[in-house]
C-alpha positions as CSV (number, residue, x, y, z in Angstrom):
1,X,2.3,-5.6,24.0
2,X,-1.0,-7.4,24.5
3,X,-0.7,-11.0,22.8
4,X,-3.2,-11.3,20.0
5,X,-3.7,-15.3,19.4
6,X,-4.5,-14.7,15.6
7,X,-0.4,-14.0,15.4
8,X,0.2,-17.4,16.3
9,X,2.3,-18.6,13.7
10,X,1.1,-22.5,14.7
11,X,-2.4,-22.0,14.0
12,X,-4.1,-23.9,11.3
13,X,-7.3,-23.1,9.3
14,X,-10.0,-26.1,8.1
15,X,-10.2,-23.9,4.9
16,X,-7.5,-24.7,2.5
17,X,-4.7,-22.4,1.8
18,X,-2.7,-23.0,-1.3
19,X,0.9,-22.8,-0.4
20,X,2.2,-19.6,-1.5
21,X,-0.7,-18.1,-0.3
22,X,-0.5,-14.4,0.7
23,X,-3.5,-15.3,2.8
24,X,-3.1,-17.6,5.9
25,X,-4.9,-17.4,9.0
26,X,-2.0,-15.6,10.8
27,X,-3.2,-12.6,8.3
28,X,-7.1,-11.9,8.4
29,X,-6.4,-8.8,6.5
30,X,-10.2,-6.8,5.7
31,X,-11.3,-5.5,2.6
32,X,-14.8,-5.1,0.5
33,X,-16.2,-7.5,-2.0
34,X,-19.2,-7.7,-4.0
35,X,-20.6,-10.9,-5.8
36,X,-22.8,-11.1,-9.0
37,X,-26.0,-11.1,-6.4
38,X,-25.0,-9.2,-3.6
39,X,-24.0,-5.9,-2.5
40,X,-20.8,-4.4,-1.3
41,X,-20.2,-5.7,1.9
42,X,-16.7,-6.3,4.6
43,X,-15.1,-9.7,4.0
44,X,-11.2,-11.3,4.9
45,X,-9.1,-13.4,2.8
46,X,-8.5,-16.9,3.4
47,X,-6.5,-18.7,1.1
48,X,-8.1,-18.2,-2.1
49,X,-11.5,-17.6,-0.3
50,X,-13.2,-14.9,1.4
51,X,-15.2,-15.1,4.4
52,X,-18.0,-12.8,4.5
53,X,-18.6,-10.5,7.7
54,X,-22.2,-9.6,6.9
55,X,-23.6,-13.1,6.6
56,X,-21.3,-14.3,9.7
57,X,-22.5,-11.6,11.7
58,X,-26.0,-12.5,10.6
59,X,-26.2,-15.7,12.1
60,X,-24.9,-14.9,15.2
61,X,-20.9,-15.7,14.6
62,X,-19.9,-12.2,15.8
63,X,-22.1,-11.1,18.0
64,X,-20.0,-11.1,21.6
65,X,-17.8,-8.0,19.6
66,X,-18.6,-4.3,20.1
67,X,-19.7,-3.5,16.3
68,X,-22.9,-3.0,14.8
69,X,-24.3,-4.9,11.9
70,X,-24.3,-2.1,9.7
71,X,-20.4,-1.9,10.0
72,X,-19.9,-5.2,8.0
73,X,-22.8,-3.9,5.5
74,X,-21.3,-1.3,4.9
75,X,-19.2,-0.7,1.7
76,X,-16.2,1.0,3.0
77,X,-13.9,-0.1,6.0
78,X,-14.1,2.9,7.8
79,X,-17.2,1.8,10.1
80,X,-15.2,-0.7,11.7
81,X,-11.6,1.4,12.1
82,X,-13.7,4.4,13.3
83,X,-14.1,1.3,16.3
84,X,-10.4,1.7,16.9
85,X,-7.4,-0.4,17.4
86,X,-8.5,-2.5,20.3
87,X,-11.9,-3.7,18.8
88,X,-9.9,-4.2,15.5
89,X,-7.8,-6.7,17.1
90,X,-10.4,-8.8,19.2
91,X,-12.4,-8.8,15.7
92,X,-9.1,-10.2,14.0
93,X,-8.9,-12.8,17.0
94,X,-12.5,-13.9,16.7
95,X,-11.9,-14.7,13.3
96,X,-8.8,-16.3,13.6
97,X,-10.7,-18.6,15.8
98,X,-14.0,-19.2,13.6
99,X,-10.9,-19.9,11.3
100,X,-8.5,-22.5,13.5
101,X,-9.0,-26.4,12.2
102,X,-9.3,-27.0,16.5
103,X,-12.6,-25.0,16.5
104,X,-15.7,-26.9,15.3
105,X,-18.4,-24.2,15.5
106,X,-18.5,-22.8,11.7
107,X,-16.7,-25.7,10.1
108,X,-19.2,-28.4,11.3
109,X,-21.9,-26.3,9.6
110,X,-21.8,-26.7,6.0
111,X,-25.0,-25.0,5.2
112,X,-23.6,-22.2,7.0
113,X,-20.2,-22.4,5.2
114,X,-22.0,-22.3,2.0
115,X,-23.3,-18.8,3.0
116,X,-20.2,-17.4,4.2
117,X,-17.4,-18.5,2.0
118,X,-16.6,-17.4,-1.5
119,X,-14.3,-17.8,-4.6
120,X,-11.4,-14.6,-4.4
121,X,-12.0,-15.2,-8.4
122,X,-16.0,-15.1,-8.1
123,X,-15.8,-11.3,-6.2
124,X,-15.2,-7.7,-7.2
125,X,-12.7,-6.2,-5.1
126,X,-13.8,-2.5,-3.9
127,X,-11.8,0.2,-3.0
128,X,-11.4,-0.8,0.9
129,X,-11.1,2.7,2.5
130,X,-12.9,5.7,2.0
131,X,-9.8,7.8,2.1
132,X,-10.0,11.2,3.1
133,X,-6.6,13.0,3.1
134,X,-3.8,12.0,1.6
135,X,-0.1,12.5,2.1
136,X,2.9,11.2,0.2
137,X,6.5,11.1,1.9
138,X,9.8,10.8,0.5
139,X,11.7,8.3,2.5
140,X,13.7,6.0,0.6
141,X,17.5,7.3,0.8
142,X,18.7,5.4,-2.3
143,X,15.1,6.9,-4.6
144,X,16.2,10.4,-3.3
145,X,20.2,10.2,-4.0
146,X,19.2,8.5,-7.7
147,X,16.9,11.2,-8.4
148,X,19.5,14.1,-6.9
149,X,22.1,12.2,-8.4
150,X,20.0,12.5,-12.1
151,X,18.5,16.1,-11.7
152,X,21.6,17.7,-9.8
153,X,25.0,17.6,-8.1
154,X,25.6,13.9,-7.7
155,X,28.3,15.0,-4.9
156,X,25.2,16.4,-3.5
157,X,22.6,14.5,-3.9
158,X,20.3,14.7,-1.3
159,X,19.3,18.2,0.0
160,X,19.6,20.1,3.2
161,X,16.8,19.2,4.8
162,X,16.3,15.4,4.1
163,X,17.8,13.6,7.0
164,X,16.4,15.8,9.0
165,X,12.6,15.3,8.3
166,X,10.5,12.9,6.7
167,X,9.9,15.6,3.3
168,X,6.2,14.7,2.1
169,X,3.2,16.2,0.3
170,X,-0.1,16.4,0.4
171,X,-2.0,14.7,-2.9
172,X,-5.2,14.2,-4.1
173,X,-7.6,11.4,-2.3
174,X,-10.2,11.6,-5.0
175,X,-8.1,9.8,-7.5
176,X,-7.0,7.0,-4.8
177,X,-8.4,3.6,-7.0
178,X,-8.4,0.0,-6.3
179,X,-6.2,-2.6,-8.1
180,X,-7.6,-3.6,-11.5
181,X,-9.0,-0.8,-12.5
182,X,-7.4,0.8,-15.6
183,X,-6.7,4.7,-16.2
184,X,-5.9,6.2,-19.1
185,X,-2.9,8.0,-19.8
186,X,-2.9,11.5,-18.6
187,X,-2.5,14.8,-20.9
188,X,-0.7,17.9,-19.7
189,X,1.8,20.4,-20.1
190,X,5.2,19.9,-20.7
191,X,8.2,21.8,-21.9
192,X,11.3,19.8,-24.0
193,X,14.5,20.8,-23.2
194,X,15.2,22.5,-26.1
195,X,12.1,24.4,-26.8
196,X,11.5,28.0,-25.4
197,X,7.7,27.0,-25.1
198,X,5.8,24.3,-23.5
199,X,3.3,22.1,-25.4
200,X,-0.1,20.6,-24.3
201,X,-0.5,16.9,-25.1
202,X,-0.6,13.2,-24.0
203,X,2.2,12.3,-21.3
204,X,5.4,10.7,-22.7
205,X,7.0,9.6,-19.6
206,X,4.7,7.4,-17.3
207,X,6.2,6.0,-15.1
208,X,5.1,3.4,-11.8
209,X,6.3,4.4,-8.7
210,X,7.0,1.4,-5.6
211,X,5.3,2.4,-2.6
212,X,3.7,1.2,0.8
213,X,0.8,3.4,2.5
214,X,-0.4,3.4,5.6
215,X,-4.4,4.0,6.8
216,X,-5.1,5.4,9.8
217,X,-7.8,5.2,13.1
218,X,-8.8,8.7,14.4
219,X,-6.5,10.6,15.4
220,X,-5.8,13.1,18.1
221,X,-7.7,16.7,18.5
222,X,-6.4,19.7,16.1
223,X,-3.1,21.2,18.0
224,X,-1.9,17.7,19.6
225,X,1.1,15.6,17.7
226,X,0.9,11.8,18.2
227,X,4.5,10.6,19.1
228,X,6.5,7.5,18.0
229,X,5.8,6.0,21.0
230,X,2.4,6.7,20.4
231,X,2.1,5.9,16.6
232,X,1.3,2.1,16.2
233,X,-1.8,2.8,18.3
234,X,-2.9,4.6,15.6
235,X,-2.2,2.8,12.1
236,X,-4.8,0.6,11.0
237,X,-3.0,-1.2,7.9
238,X,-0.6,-1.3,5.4
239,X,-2.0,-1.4,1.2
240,X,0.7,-2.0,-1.7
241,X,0.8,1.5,-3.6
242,X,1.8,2.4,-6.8
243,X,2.1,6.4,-6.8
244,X,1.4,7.2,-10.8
245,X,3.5,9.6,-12.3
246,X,4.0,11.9,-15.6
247,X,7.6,12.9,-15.6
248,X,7.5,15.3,-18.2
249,X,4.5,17.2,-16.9
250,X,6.0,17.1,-13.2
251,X,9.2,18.2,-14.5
252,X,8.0,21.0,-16.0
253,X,5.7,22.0,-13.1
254,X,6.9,21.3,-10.0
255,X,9.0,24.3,-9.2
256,X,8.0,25.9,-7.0
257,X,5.3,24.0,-5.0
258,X,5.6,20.9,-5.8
259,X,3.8,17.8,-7.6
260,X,0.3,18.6,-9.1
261,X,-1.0,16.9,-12.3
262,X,1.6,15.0,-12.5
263,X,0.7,13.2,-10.0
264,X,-2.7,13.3,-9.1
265,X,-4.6,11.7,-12.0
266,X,-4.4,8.1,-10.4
267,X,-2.7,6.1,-7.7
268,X,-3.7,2.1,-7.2
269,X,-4.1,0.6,-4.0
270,X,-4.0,-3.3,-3.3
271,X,-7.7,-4.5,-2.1
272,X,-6.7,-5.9,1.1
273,X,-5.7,-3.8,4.0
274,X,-3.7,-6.1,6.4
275,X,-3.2,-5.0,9.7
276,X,0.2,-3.7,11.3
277,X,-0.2,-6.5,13.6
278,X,0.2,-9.2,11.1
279,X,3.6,-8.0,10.0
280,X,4.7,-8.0,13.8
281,X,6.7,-11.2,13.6
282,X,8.8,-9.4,10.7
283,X,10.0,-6.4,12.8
284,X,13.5,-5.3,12.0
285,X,16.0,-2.9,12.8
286,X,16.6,0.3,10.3
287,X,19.4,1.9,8.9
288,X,21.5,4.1,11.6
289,X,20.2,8.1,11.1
290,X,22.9,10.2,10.7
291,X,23.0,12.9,11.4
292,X,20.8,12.1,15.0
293,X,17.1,13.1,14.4
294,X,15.8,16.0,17.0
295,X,14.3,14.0,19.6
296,X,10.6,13.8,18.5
297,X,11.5,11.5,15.7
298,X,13.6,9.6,18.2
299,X,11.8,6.0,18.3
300,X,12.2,2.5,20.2
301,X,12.3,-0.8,19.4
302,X,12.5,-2.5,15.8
303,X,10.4,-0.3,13.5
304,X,11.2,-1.6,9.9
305,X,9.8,-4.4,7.9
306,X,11.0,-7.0,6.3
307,X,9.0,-7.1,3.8
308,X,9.3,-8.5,-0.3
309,X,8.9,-6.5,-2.9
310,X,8.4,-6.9,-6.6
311,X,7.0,-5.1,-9.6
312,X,6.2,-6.9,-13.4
313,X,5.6,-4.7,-16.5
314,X,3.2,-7.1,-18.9
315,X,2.7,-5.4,-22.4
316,X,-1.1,-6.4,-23.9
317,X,-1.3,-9.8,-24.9
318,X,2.4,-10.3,-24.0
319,X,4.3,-11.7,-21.2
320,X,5.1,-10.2,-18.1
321,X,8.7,-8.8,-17.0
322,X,9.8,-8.5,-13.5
323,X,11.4,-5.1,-13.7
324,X,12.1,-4.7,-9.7
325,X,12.8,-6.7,-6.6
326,X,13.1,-4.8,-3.6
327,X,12.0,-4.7,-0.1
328,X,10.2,-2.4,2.3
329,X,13.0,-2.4,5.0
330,X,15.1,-0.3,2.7
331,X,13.0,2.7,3.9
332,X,15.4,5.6,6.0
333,X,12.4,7.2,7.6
334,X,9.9,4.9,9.5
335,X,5.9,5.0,9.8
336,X,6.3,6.4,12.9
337,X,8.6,9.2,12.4
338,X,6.3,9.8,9.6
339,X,3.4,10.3,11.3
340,X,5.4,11.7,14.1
341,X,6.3,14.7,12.1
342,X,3.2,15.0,9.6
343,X,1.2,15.9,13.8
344,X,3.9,17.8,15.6
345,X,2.8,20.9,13.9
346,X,-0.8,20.2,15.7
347,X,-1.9,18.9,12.1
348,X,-5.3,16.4,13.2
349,X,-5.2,13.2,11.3
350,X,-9.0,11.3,10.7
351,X,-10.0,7.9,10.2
352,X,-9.4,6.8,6.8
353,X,-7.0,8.7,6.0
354,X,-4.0,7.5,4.0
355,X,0.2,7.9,4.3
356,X,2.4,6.4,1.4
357,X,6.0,5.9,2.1
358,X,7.3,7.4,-1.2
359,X,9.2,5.4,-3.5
360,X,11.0,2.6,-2.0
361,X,14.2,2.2,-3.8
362,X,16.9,-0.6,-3.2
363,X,20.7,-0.2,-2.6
364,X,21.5,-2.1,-6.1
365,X,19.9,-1.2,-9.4
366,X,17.7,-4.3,-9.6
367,X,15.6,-3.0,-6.2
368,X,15.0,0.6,-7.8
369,X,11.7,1.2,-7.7
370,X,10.3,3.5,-10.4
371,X,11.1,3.7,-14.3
372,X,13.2,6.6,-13.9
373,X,16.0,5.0,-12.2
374,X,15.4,1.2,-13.7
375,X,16.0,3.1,-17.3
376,X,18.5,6.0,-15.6
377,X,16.0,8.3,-17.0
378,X,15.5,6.6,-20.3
379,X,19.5,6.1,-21.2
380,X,19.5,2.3,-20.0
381,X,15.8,0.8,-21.7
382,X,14.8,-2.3,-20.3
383,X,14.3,-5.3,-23.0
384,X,10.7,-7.5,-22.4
385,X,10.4,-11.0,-23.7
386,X,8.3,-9.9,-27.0
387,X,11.3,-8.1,-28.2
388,X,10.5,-4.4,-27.1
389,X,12.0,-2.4,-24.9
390,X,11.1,0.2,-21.9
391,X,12.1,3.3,-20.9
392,X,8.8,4.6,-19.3
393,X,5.8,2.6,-19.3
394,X,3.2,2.5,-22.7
395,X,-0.1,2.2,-23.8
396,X,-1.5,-1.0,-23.3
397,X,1.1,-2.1,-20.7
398,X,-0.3,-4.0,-17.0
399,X,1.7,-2.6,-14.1
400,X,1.7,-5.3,-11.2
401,X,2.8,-4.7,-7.7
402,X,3.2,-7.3,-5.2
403,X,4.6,-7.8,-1.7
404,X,5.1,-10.6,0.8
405,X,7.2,-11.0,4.4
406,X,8.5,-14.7,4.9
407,X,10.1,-16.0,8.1
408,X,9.7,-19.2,9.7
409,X,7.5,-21.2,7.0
410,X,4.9,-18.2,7.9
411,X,4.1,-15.8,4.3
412,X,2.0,-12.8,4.6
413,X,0.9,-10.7,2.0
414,X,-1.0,-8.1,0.3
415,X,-2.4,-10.0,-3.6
416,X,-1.4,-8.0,-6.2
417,X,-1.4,-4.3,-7.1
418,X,-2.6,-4.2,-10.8
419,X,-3.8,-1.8,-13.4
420,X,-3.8,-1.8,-17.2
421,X,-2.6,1.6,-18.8
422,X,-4.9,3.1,-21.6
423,X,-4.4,5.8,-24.1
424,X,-4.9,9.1,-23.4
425,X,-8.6,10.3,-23.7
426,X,-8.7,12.6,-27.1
């Protein structure tokens, strides 16, 4: 692998970053921001800054790199990954080095500096990625045998076909929204177990569902498969994602295609899409596949990360709960098996487009990532610190994901992965 100097976990920035920071210079993640007087524009996190693209590019900061001004005005990402993975990196570096305490060219200009840098709690935070399909997996081992375990035989949890391919959907792009914007509850059918009928009304069982998606460059032509060995070529970024869910309308309509409404009224995305090179120096090794996988999800090298995860439930004008703590390397099938088998078929993926991991779901029940197993589907309620209790998530309530990997003094992460819940529409 080619070294990329903004990995150095040594370097230094002159801009100050709090510790605890998700944002160091060894992460130079991208995302879109606008400020009270500005328009939507490309920006990276540093500390609790952001360091504008448009206005560095505009005085001559990037101008050595194969982009075009119009790709840092723009107000999606997908100018600059349609660029690819090798201009995404020397991009990344050139930052990295605007950035490094040892380089005196931006920091010795404080007019400059005044142009370029802004308050994270000044901007609006944009959705970063036009996204244009989307595909959920189901990849968690310990999610899948809770839910079979719940639903049917717990001797046989898991079905037939699971260790044998990475299961997955395809779900709606259009409802794909950034963190802090709130929803409101969805309404749908649903049947109770004791009724002969189903009723129409507002969703009783929402839940949050603990995921990590993936955004991908372009892809290959339709009728060519991208292999394992091939796949890190071709993913962008990872986002924190929290895959919505109505219980009771999915229960009731899922057989025998699969989720629809109850999944596809929202899904929340962190704002910052940080690279799959700045999680490099937490590579680890997965959990051994047994049975073996057929040989095009066979794969190389350490392809897990090590990455923290945690989800609060805050009810309004309460305190927050930490209802989950669990970690991305708990995943069975990896990003590259999953994009592995979501091609073989000849299937073309596009710039933009987005793959979530499914629910990512802990050996232990404090790492379980979704409502439905926290609460055991509602037969273990969670208490919260103002006295209530949970079993599924309510009106009112702010769902909070975040994630971080930590090794060697070095922390990078994603910010947080919010939205408030309101009622349903009437």
């Amino acid at each position: 692998m080619t070294a990329i100097r903004a990995n150095n976990i040594h370097l230094q920035s002159w801009v100050n970053v709090p510790e605890n920071s998700d944002f160091p210079i060894q992460n130079i993640p991208f995302g879109i921001f606008k400020t009270e007087d500005s328009e939507a524009r490309v920006g990276t996190a540093i500390g609790d800054k952001i360091l504008d693209l448009k206005a560095l590019s505009a005085m001559g900061y990037l101008r050595d790199l194969n982009y075009e001004a119009s790709d840092y005005s723009s107000s999606t990402l997908n100018p600059i990954l349609k660029r690819g993975k090798s201009e995404l990196r020397k991009l990344r570096d050139r930052l990295s080095d605007l950035l490094n305490k040892e380089n005196q060219e931006l920091q010795s200009n404080p007019d400059h500096i005044d142009q370029v840098l802004f308050d994270q709690k000044a901007a609006e935070m944009l959705l970063p990625v036009q996204v244009g399909d989307y595909t959920d997996f189901y990849s968690s081992e310990d999610h899948a045998r809770n839910v079979g375990t719940m639903f049917r035989d717990p001797n046989n949890a898991l079905l037939p076909n699971w260790k044998h391919i990475p299961v997955g959907y395809h779900g709606r792009s259009s409802s794909i929204i950034v963190s802090g914007t709130p929803f409101h509850r969805p309404a749908g059918q649903s049947k109770a177990d004791d009724s002969d009928k189903p009723t129409f009304g507002p969703c009783r069982l929402l839940d949050f569902e603990l995921e990590m998606a993936f955004i991908t460059f372009d892809g290959k032509a339709l009728g060519e498969s991208i292999s394992t060995n091939e796949g890190e070529d071709y993913i962008a970024g990872l986002m924190l994602f929290n895959d919505w869910s109505a219980r009771d309308i999915q229960k009731w309509e899922y057989v025998p295609l699969g989720p629809f409404l109850g999944k596809n009224f929202a899904s929340t995305v962190s704002p910052w899409l940080v690279t799959l090179d700045a999680f490099d120096h937490f590579r680890v090794s997965g959990p051994i596949q047994d049975p073996p996988v057929l040989s095009y999800l066979e794969f190389n090298g350490n392809q897990y990360y090590d990455i923290n995860l945690e989800v609060g439930i805050q009810p309004e004008n309460g305190e927050e709960k930490v209802v989950c703590q669990s970690n991305f390397k708990y995943m069975y099938w990896n990003m590259l098996q999953q994009l592995a088998h979501h091609t073989i078929n000849g299937c073309n993926i596009r710039c933009g487009d987005m793959l979530a991991s499914g629910t990512i779901s802990g050996p232990e029940p404090g790492s379980f990532g979704s409502m439905l197993e926290i609460s055991w589907k509602g037969t273990k309620p969670v208490s919260m610190p103002d006295g209530s209790e949970r079993k599924f998530i309510l009106d009112g309530d702010t769902v909070t994901l975040r994630g971080f990997a930590s090794k060697d003094n070095l922390r990078i992460g994603f910010g947080e992965c919010s939205n408030k819940v309101l009622p349903a529409k009437k």
